[in-house]
C-alpha positions in Angstrom: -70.6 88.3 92.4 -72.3 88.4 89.0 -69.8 86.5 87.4 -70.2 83.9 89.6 -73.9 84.5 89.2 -73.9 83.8 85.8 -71.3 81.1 86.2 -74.7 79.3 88.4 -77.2 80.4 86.2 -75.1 78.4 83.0 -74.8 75.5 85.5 -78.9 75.2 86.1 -79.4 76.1 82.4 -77.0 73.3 81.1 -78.3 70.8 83.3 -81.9 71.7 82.6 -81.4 70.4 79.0 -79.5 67.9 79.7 -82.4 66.4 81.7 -85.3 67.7 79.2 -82.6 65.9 76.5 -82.4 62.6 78.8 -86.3 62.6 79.3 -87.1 63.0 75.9 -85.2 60.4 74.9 -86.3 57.9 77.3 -89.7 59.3 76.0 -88.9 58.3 72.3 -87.4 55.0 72.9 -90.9 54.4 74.7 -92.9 55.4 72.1 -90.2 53.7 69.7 -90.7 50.1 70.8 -94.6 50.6 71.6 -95.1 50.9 67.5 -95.9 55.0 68.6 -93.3 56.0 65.2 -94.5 59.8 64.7 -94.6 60.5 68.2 -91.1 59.0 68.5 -89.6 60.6 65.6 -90.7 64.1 66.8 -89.4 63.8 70.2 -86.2 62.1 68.7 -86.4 65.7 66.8 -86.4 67.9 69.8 -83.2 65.6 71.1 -81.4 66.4 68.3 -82.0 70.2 68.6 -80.7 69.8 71.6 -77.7 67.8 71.1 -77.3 67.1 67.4 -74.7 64.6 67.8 -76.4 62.4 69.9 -75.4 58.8 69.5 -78.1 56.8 70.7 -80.9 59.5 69.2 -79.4 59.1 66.2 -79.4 55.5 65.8 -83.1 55.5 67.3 -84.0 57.2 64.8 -82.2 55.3 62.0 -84.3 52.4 63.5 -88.1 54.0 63.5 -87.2 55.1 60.0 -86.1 51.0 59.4 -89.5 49.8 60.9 -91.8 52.2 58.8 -90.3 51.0 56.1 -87.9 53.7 54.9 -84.8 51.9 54.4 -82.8 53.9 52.5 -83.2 56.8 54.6 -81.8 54.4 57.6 -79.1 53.5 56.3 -77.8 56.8 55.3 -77.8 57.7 58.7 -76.7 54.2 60.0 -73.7 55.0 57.6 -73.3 58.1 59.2 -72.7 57.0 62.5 -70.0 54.3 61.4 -68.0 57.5 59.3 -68.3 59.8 62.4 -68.0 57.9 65.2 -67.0 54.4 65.2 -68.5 50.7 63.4 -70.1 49.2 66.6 -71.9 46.1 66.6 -75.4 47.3 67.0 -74.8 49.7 63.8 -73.4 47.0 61.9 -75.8 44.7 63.1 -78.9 47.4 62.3 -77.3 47.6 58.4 -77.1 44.0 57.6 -80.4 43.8 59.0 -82.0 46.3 56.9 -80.7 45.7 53.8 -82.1 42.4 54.2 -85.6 44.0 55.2 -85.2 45.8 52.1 -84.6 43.1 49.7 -81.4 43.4 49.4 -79.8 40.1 50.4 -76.2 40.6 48.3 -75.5 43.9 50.2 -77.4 42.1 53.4 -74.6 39.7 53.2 -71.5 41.9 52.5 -72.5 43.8 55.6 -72.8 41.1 57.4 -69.6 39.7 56.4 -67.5 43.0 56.9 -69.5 43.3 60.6 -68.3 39.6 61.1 -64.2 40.9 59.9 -64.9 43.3 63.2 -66.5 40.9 65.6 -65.7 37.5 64.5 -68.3 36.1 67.4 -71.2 38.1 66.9 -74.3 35.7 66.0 -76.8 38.2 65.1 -74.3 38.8 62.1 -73.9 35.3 61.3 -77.6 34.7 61.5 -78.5 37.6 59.0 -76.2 36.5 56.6 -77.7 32.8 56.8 -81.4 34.6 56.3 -79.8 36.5 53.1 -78.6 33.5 51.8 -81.3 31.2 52.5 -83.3 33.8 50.5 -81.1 33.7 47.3 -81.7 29.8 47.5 -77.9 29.4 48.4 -79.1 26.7 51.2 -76.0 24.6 51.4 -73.6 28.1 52.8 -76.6 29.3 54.5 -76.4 26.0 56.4 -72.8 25.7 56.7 -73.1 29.1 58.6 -75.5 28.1 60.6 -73.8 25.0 61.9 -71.1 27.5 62.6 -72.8 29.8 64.6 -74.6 27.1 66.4 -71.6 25.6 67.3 -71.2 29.7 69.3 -74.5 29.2 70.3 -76.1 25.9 70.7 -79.4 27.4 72.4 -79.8 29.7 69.5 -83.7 29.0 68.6 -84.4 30.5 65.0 -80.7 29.8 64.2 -82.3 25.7 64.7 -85.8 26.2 63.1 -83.9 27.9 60.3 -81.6 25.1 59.8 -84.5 22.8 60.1 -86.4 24.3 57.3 -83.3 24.7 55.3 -82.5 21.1 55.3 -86.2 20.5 53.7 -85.7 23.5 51.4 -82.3 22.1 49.7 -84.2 18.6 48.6 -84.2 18.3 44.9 -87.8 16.0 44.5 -91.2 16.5 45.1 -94.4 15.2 44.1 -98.0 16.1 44.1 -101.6 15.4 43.7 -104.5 17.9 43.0 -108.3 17.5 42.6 -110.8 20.0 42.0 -114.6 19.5 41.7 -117.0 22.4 39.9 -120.5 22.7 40.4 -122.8 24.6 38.3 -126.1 26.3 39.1 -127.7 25.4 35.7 -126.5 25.1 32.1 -123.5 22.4 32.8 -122.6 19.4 34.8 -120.2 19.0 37.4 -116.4 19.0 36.5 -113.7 16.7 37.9 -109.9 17.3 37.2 -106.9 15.2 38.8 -103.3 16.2 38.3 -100.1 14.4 39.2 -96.8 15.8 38.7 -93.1 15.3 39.5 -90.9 18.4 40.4 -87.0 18.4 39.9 -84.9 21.1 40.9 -82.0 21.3 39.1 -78.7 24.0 39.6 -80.3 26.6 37.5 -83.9 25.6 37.1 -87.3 23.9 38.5 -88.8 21.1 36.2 -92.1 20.0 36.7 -93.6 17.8 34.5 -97.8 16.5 34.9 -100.3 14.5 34.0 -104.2 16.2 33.9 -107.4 14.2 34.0 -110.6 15.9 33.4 -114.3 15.6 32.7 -115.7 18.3 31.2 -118.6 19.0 29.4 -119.5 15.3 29.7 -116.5 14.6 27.9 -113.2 13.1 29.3 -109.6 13.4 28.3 -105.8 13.7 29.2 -103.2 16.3 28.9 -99.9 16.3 29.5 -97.3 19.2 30.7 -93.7 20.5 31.2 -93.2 23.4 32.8 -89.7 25.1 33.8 -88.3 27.7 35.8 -84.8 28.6 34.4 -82.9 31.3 36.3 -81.2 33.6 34.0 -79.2 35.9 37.3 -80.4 36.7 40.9 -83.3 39.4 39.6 -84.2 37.5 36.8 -86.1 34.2 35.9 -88.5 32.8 33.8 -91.9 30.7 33.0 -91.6 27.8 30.4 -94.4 25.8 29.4 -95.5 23.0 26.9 -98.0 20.5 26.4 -100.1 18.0 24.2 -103.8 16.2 23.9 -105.0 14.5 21.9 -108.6 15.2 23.5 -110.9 18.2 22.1 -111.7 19.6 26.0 -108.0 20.6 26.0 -106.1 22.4 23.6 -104.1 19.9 21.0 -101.0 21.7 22.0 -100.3 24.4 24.7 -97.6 27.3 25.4 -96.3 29.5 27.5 -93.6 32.1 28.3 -92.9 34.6 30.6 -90.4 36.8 32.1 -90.1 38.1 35.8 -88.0 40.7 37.3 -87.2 41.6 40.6 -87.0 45.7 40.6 -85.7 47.7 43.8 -87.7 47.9 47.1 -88.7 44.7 46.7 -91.3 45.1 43.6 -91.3 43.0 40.4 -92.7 42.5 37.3 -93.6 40.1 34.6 -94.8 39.8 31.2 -95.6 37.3 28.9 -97.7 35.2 26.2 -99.4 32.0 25.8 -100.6 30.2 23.2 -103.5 27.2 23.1 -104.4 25.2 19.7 -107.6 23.8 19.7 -109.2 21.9 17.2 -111.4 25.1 16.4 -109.3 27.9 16.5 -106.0 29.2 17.6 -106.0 31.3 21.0 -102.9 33.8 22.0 -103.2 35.0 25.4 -100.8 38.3 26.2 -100.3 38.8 29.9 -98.3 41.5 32.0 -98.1 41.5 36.2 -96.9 43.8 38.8 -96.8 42.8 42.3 -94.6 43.9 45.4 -93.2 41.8 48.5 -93.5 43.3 52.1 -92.0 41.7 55.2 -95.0 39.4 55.5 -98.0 40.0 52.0 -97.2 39.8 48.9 -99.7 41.8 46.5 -100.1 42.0 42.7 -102.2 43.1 39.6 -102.2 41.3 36.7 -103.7 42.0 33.4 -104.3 39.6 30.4 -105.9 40.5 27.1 -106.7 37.2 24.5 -107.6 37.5 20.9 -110.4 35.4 19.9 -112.6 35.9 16.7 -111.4 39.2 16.0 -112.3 40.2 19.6 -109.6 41.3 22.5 -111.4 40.7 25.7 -109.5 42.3 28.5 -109.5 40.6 32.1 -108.2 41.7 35.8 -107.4 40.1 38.8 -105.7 41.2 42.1 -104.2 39.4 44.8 -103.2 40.0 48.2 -101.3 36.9 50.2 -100.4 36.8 53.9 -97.4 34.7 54.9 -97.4 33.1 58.3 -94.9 31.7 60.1 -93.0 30.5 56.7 -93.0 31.0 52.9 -94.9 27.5 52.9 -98.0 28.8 55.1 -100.2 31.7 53.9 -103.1 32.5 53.2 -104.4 33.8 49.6 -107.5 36.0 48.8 -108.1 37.1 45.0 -110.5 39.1 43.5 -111.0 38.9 39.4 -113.1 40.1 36.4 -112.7 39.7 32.7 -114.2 36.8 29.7 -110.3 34.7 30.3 -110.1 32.6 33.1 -106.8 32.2 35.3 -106.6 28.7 34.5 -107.3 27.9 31.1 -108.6 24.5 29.9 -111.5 24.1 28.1 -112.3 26.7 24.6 -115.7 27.1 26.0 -114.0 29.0 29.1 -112.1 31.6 26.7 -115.2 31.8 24.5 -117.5 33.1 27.5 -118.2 36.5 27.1 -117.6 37.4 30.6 -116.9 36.5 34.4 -116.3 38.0 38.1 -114.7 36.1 40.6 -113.4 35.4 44.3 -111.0 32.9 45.8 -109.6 32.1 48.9 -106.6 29.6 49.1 -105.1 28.7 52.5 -101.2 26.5 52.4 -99.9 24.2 55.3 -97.2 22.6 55.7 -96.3 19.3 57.8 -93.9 17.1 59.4 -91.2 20.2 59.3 -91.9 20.8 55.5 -91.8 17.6 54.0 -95.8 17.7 53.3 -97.6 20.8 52.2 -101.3 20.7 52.1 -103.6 23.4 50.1 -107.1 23.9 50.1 -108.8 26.3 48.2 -112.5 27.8 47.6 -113.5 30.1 44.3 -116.6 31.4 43.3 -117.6 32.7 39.9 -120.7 34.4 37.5 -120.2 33.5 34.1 -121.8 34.7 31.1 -121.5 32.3 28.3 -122.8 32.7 24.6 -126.5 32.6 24.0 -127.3 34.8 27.1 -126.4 31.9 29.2 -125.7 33.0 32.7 -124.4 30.3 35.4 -122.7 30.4 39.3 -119.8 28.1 39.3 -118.5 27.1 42.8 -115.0 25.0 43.1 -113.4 23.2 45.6 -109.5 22.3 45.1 -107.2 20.5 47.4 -103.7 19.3 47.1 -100.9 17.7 48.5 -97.1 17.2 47.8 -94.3 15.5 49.3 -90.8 16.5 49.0 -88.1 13.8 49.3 
């Protein structure tokens, strides 16, 4: 008799956590897809207590970790469940995800590729990979895989808005307009400055070459530029720039050069130098940047210190950007203070002895990418030699079409 009572009371007790296990879960994967992460993870803890090999806890988990941003973590334990159990789609899915959330599109597309070995039909897979390649500018195989998987799936949507924006992405042309339009609250007159350039992508590099207007300091001249973009591997590229006037409101000749690196979890960083001849006096310009890209902001600091009659004014400027629904529409807010001013034209800008600023810059595009329009607003307090203090208010807006 007490054997079998003790055979019952096992019975109850094994079924009792098997419900408080099944509750709790259910509990978790509530508070999992309701954005509720600690509360998830901790009864996704208690599970485990429970029943440390749970399958679908595990993977739960892997997933919370994912969408607060711990990647690594994830897909340690993703990797776990493929060694222990068995590679099911949703895990292999989950790591070719990830590692695309994380930045890294090679191993983004390796997974997917080795998922797509496994289950040659799976769209997810062949839609990731596309993502990861589109984002290492491969467009032509991202599209080729595409058409592939549409082919699967005709109905797929972001596999056809994908492809849509691709097809804009891949063209080689563009050209542009910008004006912008400075007002003063005493001491100058109002600027105007027009640019028109032409932009070439090549294999390995961006060309952009432009043409500047302006009327400064109720003077007027012209300025031409080359800029370039070579890309020296996938987590390395850099800034080229040169140009000539033969008007005293720009420098007589103008460069540039600067190195950026992509570094893990997504951050990068840049430094650099540039160098402006006027008439007057020779300027260098030293500048350095770290910034870091999240699913949808990018932010960054960047310093720049100039020497200038003996002097080495140091300036600061952060910027925060919000991508919408593309890498062609965001929004831009930046914040600033130092004597050398972002955009350098004029010696008299360098040679103030100090500034603050705020801007706010908002990009559209149209007609499926083909237009992009930019309108931007920036307010600044400058302190020029001579105790001269003015408010400068400017008003840019721009348009390019690709073709």
């Amino acid at each position: 008799m007490k054997r079998y009572l003790c055979t019952i009371l096992l019975v109850i007790s094994t079924l009792t956590a098997f419900c408080q296990k099944d509750s709790l879960y259910k509990e978790a994967k509530q508070h999992a897809y309701n954005s509720r992460y600690e509360q998830a993870i901790r009864d996704l803890n208690l599970v485990l207590s429970i029943y440390p090999e749970h399958y679908d806890a595990l993977f739960l988990q892997a997933m919370v970790m994912a969408w607060r941003g711990e990647y690594q973590p994830a897909l340690r334990q993703l990797n776990y469940l493929t060694n222990k159990f068995y590679p099911t789609e949703e895990v292999t899915e989950a790591i070719a995800r990830i590692n695309y959330w994380a930045g890294e599109h090679t191993k983004a597309i390796v997974a997917a590729e080795k998922g797509l070995a496994l289950f040659p039909g799976n769209v997810n897979l062949m839609y990731i990979r596309a993502q990861a390649l589109a984002a290492q500018k491969e467009y032509e195989d991202a599209i080729v895989g595409l058409d592939t998987l549409l082919k699967l799936d005709e109905s797929h949507e972001e596999a056809q808005a994908l492809r849509k924006r691709l097809q804009v992405l891949k063209l080689k042309n563009a050209v542009g307009v910008e004006y912008t339009h400075s007002r003063f609250s005493n001491t100058f007159t109002p600027w105007h400055q027009v640019s028109a350039y032409y932009k070439r992508k090549l294999p390995n590099t961006l060309l952009i070459g432009s043409l500047q207007y302006a009327r400064m300091f109720d003077q007027q001249g012209l300025q031409a530029e080359v800029d370039a973009y070579p890309n020296i591997n996938k987590k390395t590229y850099a800034y080229l720039n040169a140009g000539v006037s033969n008007a005293s409101i720009f420098p007589r000749f103008r460069w540039g050069a600067e190195l950026y690196r992509m570094l893990p979890s997504q951050w990068e960083a840049s430094a650099g130098m540039r160098g402006l001849y006027f008439e007057q006096v020779p300027v260098h310009i030293y500048t350095a940047q770290l910034g870091r890209y999240f699913p949808a902001y990018w932010v960054s600091g960047r310093v720049f210190m100039s020497t200038l009659d003996n002097s080495t004014p140091f300036t600061g400027l952060l910027t925060a950007r919000r991508y919408l629904t593309n890498e062609d529409n965001y929004a831009t807010f930046y914040i600033g203070s130092g004597a050398t001013p972002l955009k350098i034209n004029a010696l008299a800008e360098i040679q103030r002895l100090n500034a603050s600023w705020i801007g706010l810059d908002y990009q559209h595009p149209l007609q499926e990418q083909r237009w992009i329009i930019r309108a931007a607003l920036e307010f600044q307090q400058e302190i020029y030699p001579e105790v001269r203090t003015t408010d400068r208010m400017s008003f840019t807006i721009h348009l390019e079409r690709r073709f």
